[in-house]
Structures are given as C-alpha cells and as structure tokens.
C-alpha positions as CSV (number, residue, x, y, z in Angstrom):
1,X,-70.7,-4.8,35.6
2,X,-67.1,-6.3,36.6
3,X,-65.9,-5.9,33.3
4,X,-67.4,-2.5,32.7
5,X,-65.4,-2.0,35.9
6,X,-62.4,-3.3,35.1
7,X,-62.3,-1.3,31.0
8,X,-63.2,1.7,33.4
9,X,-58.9,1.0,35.2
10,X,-57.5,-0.1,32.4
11,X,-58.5,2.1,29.7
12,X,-56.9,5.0,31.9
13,X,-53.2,4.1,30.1
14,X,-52.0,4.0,34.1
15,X,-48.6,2.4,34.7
16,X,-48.6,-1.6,35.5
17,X,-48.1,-1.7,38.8
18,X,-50.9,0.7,38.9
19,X,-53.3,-0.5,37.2
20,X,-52.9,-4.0,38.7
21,X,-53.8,-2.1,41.9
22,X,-56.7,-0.8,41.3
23,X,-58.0,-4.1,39.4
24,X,-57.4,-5.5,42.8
25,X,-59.9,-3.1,44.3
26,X,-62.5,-3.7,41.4
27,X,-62.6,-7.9,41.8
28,X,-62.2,-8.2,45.5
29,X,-66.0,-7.5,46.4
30,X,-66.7,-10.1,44.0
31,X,-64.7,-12.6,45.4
32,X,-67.0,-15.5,47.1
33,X,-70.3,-14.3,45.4
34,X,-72.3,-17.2,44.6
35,X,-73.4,-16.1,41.2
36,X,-70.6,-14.6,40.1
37,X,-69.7,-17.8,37.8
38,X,-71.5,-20.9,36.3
39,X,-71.1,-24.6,36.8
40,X,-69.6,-24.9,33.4
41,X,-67.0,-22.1,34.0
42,X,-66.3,-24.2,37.3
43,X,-65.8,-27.3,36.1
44,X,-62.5,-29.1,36.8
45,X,-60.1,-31.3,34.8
46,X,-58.5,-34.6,36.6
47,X,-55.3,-34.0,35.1
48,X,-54.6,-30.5,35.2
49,X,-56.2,-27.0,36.8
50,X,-58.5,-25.7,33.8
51,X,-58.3,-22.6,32.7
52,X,-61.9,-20.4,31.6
53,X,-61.9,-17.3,29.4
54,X,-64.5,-15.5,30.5
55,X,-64.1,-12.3,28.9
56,X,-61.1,-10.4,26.2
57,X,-61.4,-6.8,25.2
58,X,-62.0,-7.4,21.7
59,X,-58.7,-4.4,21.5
60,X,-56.3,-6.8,23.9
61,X,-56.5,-4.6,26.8
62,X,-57.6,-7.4,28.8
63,X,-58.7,-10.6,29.9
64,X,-60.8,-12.2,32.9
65,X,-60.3,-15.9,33.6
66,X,-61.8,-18.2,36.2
67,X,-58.4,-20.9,36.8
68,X,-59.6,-23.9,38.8
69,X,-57.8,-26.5,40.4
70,X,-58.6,-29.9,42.6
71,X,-56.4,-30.2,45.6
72,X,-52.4,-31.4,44.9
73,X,-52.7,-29.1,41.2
74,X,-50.4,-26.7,40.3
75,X,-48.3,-24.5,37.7
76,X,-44.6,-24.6,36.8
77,X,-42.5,-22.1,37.9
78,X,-43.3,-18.9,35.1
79,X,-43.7,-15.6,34.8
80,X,-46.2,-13.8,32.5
81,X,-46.3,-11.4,29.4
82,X,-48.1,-8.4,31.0
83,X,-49.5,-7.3,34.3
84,X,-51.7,-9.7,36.4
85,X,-54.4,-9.5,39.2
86,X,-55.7,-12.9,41.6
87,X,-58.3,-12.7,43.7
88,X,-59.4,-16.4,45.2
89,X,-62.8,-17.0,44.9
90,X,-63.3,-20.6,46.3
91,X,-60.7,-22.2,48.4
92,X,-56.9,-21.8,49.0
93,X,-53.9,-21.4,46.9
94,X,-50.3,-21.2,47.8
95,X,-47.7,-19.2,45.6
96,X,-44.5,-19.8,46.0
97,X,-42.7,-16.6,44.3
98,X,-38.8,-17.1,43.1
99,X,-35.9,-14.3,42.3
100,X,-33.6,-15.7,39.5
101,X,-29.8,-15.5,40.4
102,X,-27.9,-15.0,37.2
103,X,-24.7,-17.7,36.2
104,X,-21.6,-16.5,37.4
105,X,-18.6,-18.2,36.2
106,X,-18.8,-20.4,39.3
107,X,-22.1,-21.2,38.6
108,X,-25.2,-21.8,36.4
109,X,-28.4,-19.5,36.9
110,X,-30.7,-20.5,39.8
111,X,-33.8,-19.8,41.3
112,X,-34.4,-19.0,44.9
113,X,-37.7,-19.6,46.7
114,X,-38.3,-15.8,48.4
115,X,-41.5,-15.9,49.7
116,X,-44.2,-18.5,50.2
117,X,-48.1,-17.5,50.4
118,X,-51.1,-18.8,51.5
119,X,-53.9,-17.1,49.7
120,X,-57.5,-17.9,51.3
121,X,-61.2,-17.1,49.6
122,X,-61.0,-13.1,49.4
123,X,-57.2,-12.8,49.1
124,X,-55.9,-10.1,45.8
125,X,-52.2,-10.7,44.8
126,X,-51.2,-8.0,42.0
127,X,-48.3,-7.4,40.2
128,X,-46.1,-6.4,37.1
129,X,-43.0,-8.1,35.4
130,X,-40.1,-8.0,35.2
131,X,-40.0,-10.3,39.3
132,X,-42.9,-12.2,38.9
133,X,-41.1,-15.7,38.7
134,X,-43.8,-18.0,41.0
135,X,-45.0,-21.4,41.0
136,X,-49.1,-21.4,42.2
137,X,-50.9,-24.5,43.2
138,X,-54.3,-25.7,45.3
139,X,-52.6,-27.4,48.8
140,X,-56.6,-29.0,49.7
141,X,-58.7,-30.2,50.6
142,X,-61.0,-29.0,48.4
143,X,-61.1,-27.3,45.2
144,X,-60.0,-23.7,44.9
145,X,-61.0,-21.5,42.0
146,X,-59.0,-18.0,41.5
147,X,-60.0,-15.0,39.2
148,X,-57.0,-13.7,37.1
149,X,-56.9,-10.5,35.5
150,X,-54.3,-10.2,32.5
151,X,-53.0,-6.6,30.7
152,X,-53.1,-9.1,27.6
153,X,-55.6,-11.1,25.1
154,X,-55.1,-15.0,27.0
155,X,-57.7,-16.0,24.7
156,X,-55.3,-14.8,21.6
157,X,-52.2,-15.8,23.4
158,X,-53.7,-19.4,24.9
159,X,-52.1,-18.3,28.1
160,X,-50.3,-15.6,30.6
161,X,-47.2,-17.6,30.9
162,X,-44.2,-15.5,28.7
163,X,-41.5,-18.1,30.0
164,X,-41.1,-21.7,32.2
165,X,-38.4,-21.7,34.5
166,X,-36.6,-25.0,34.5
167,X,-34.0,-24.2,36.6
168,X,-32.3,-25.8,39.8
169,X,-33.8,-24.1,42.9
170,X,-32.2,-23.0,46.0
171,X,-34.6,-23.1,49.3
C-alpha cells in the first residue's frame, strides 16, 4: 500500500521539490506503526548505521529504505543524486545541514554549519539538490530507525550519496 502510494506521487513527472512534498505526506502516517517493518530490516550493525532496501521501481523512479543506527552513529557530510524524503520511525536523529562557501583567492572552499535539527519519531524532512549538503546521525539513547525515500534506484546505485564533503567547517 505505501509503495502503491508513493508510484501514485512520483509517476506524476511533478518537479523535485514537489514531489518530495507530497512523499512526505504519503510516509508520515506510517511513521511509528509497529508492523510497518520486520526484525530483519531492523537489525543494526556495531560499526556503522545499516542501510535496508526495501523496495526499487524496477524503472528507477524510486527507492524505499529503512537506515538504522545505534546511538553515537552517523554519516559524513554529503549530498545526494536526486530528491530525498525522511520520516523517523523509531527514535531521534539530528541533521546538521551545511551551505558550501566557494574559494576565493583568500581562501580555500568551506562549509558552514546553517542549521542544526532535532528530528523525533514522526518527523518528515524533504528536499531537492542542489543545497542539501548535511551530516545526519542518532544522538541516543536508543536506536533510531528513519525511512528514506530516494528519486533514484539506491539498490543500483548502492547509495544516495552523489558526493562527501571533506572540507574545513566554519561553526
């Protein structure tokens, strides 16, 4: 039914920014429903949040994964290849979102930290490159599991992330 749902938004050909919208509204009832995923698809990994495919469009439209991290995990600072969608289903995460500041001849690119966001169980972030440089993580105590919608085939691509930022950081 979700993913009836969500081939129902993104089969409309909408812009990104739109379609990540209305995503949003398809996901966020299902946010916190017990039965929504299986113990397998929220198992975790000791050295790293763990990432579960749980559906691709067989055409690349689109791809559901269940991300799930113990408390202290996190990503690097990225952005992604197409248009994403989190809801949080279990849990907290925090986002820390970045602008990038171009080299000048004074000084070599940069990131700076514009926004820092707690995102508790029924929370839906959207949004559409280019400006979606951000760093995600679980703070604790507990585990937190997050839905992710992608505008691309992650089980093709491996993962969302188009680029790693490995830049110095201005607060």
């Amino acid at each position: 039914m979700l993913v009836t749902s969500l081939r129902d938004v993104v089969d409309r050909g909408l812009p990104p920014d739109t379609t990540a919208h209305l995503v949003g509204e398809r996901i966020a009832p299902h946010l916190g429903a017990t039965d929504l995923l299986t113990d397998r698809q929220c198992a975790t990994d000791p050295t790293s949040y763990r990432q579960h495919v749980l559906h691709a469009e067989p055409d690349g439209g689109f791809s559901l994964v269940a991300l799930v991290w113990l408390p202290g995990q996190r990503t690097s600072v990225h952005d992604h290849v197409s248009w994403c969608v989190t809801g949080v289903h279990e849990g907290v995460e925090h986002e820390t979102r970045y602008r990038l500041v171009p080299a000048t001849d004074d000084s070599p690119a940069r990131l700076r930290a514009a926004e820092d966001v707690v995102n508790p169980t029924g929370s839906v972030v959207g949004f559409a490159p280019p400006g979606d440089i951000h760093r995600v993580g679980n703070p604790g105590p507990g585990r937190a599991i997050s839905l992710h919608v992608y505008g691309a085939d992650v089980s093709r691509l491996g993962s969302s992330i188009r680029r790693i930022y490995d830049l110095p950081t201005d607060r």
